[in-house]
N, C-alpha and C positions, 0 to 999 in steps of 0.2 A: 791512508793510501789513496793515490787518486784511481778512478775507477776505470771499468775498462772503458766508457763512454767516452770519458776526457783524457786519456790516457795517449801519447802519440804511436801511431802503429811501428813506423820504425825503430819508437823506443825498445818495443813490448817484444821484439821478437829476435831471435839470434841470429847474425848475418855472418854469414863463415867467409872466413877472409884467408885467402890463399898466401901463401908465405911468397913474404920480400924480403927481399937482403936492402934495400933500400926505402925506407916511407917516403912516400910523399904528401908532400903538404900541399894545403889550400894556398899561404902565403907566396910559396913558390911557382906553383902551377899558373894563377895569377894574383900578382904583388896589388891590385884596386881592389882582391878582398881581404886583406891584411888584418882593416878594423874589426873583423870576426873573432879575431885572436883576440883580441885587447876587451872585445866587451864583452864576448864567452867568458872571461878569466875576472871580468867587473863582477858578471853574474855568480861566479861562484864565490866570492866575498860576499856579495848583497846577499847570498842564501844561508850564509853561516850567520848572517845578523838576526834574519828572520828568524834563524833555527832559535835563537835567543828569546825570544817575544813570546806574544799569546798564542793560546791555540789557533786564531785566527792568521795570524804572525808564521805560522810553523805550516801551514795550509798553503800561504805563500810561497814559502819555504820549497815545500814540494812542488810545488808547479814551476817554480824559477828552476830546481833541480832538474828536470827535465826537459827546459826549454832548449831548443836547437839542439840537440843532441845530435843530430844526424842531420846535412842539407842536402838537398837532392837537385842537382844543376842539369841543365841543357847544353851542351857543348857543340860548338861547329863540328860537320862531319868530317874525317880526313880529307886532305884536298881541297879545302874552302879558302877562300883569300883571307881570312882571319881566322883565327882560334879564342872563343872567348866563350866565355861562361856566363850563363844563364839562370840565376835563381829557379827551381817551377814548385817546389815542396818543400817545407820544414812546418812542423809542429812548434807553435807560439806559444809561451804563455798568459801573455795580453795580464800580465802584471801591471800596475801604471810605474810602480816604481822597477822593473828590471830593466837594468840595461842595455840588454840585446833588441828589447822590445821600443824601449825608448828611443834605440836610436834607427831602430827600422822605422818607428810610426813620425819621427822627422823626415826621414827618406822617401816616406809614402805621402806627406804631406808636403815637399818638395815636390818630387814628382808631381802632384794634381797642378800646383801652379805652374808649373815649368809648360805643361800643356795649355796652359789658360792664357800666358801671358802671350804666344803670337797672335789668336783670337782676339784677346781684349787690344792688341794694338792696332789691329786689320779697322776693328767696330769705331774705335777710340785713337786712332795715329797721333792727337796731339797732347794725351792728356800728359800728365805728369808725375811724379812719384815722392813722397816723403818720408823719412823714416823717423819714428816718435819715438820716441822710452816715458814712460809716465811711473812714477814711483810714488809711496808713501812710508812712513817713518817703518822703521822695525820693529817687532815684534813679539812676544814671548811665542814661543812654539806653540805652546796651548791654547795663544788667539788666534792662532793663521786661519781655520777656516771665518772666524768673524771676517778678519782684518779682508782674506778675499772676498768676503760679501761686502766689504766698502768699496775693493777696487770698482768690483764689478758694477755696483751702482752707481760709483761716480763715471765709469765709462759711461752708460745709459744715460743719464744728465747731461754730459759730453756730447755725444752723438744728436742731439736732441736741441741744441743749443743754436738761435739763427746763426751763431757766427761760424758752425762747425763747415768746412770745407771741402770734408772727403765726398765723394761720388760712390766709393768703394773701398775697402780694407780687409784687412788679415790682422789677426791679434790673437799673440800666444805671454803666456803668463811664465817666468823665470823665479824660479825661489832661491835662494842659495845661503850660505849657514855665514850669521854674523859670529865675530871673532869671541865676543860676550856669549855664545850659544842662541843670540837670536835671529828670528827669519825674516827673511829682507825678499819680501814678494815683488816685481814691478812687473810693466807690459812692456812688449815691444811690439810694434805697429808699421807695418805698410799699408800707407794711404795715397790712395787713387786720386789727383785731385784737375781739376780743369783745366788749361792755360792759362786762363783769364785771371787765375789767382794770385801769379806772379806780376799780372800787371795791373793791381789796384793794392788797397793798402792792407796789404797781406801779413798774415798776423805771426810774430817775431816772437824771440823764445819769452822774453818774460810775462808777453802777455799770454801764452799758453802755459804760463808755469799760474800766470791768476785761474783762469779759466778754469785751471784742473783744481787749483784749493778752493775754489767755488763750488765745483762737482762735488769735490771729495765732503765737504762743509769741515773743514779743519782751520784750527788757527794760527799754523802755521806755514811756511814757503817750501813746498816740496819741488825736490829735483826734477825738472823736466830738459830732457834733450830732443830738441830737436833738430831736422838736417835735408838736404835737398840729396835726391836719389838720384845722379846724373848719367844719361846713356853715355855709351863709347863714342867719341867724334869722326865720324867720315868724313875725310879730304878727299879734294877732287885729286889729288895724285893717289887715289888709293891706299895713302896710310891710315892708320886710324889710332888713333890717340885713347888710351885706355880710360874711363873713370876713375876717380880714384874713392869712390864708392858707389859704383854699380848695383842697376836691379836685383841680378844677381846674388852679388853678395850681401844687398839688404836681404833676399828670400832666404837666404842661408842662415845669415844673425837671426833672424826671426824664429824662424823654424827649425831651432837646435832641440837640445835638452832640456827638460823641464829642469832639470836638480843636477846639478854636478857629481858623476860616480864617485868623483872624490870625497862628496858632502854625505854620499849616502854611508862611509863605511869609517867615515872619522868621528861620530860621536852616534854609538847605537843606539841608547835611549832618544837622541835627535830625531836620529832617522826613522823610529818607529812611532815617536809623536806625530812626526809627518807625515807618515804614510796611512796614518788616523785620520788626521786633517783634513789632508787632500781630497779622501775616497769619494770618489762622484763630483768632484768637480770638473769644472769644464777649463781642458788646456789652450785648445785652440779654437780661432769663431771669426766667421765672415759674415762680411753686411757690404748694404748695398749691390750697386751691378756687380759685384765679383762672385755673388750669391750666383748669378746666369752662369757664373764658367767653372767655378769651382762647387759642385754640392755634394753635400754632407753624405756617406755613406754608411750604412748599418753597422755593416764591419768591414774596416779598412784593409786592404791588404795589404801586408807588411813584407810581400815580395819585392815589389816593386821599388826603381830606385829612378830618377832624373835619367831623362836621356837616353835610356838606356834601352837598345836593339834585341829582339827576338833573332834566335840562332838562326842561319842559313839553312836551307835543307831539312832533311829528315838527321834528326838530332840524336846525338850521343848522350844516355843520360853517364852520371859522375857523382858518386855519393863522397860524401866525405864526414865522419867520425869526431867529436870533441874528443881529446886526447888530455886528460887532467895532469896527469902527471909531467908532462912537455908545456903545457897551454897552447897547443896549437889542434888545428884540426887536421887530420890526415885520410889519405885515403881510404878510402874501405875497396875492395877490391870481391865483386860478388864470385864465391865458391862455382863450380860446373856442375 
């Protein structure tokens, strides 16, 4: 059982909830927190697999079982020119494989750069953006964590290399389940890189598909993609011409999910060699000046989301309940 140390308080205690002829929901109340639903309802698949496993596996188990059970928001006051909701409390389980969790700690790792990127272009107005995929072959589930000690080394070889470009990067790691039952680990990368690079003889996909079999020291041609990050175009009439893969939505591809909920609940034994593998490894990692605007924090808060405003005013708090039988969360409405 987990203890009363680690245990979440709102879990732990009875909240009398005054009778409605109507529930109300999170998704209703407001439809931007909808994903709550969908990865609340991940989580309790991912915990019946753990329930499956070792005792270590079943420890999971229980920590996933009590994740987000209750969230506790800040609401604009009556009378505010908005109404919107506020994350400020929920009890985490900082599982690496739950989904709730996982898709909060991309939210929260959105978020830092989201803050980072009007600074680095204040300091840096002309630098420029690239987004990498570096891959290598697949491999038995029971080598992933080798197989990630070779990405990782051959990143470091990479980064190290006169020809290497970037000034600064972000690099988060994607596993996802081949069709044979094997794991197909790659990176995907935003890199910071000068002006100047587009105007000398700047290096083209196949020869970073060499470079990186060089790192990797393999004898074969691994997939690399690479692509230029383009901002939106300002016309002097004021329109503006969208990218058609923007900073943005490179910070997003990047900064998703490590494992697809779908991968984690399609093959149990899969998912529990995985979640052996992975333990302690590092999903996401900056270098360079982007080190000055983004750093690394102890523990992340997995409140926080991109963009997102502090309530007007003296604030309404609004609890809201996981609801298993519905998959939705609803209101709790606190007793008098």
């Amino acid at each position: 059982m987990l203890s009363e140390r680690t245990r979440p308080d709102l879990c732990t205690v009875a909240i009398p909830v005054s009778s409605v002829n109507t529930p109300e929901y999170l998704s209703d109340v407001s439809p931007r927190h909808k994903p709550w639903d969908q990865h609340r309802a991940e989580a309790d698949e991912v915990q019946r697999v753990f329930d499956g496993g070792t005792d270590r596996h079943q420890r999971y188990a229980e920590r996933v079982a009590a994740c987000s059970q209750v969230l506790e928001f800040a609401r604009d006051p009556p009378g505010a020119n908005r109404s919107k909701l506020k994350l400020k409390h929920v009890w985490f389980c900082r599982v690496r494989s739950c989904p709730v969790c996982q898709w909060r700690r991309a939210l929260c790792w959105q978020a830092r750069v989201y803050l980072c990127l009007p600074r680095l272009m204040k300091d840096y107005p002309d630098v420029k953006f690239l987004f990498l995929t570096l891959t290598i072959r697949n491999c038995k589930i029971e080598n992933l964590r080798t197989t990630l000690k070779l990405l990782a080394d051959g990143w470091k070889r990479l980064t190290e290399l006169r020809e290497w470009p970037a000034r600064g990067w972000v690099r988060s790691v994607e596993i996802t389940r081949g069709k044979d039952g094997s794991a197909h680990p790659h990176y995907h990368c935003l890199l910071v890189v000068p002006p100047a690079y587009f105007q000398g003889d700047y290096l083209k996909q196949k020869q970073w598909a060499l470079l990186w079999k060089q790192c990797l020291r393999i004898n074969y041609h691994p997939v690399v993609d690479i692509r230029v990050v383009k901002p939106e175009q300002r016309h002097a009439s004021g329109e503006i011409t969208p990218a058609t893969w923007n900073i943005w939505g490179a910070v997003v591809e990047i900064l998703k999910y490590a494992v697809k909920p779908s991968d984690m609940i399609r093959d149990h034994d899969w998912f529990l060699q995985l979640t052996d593998q992975i333990h302690k490894t590092r999903a996401v990692a900056v270098g360079g000046i982007l080190k000055r605007y983004i750093r690394e924090q102890k523990r992340e808060d997995l409140t926080s989301e991109p963009g997102e405003e502090q309530p007007a005013g003296k604030a309404e708090q609004v609890f809201f309940g996981w609801k298993r039988h519905v998959l939705r969360y609803q209101r709790l409405r606190l007793g008098k």
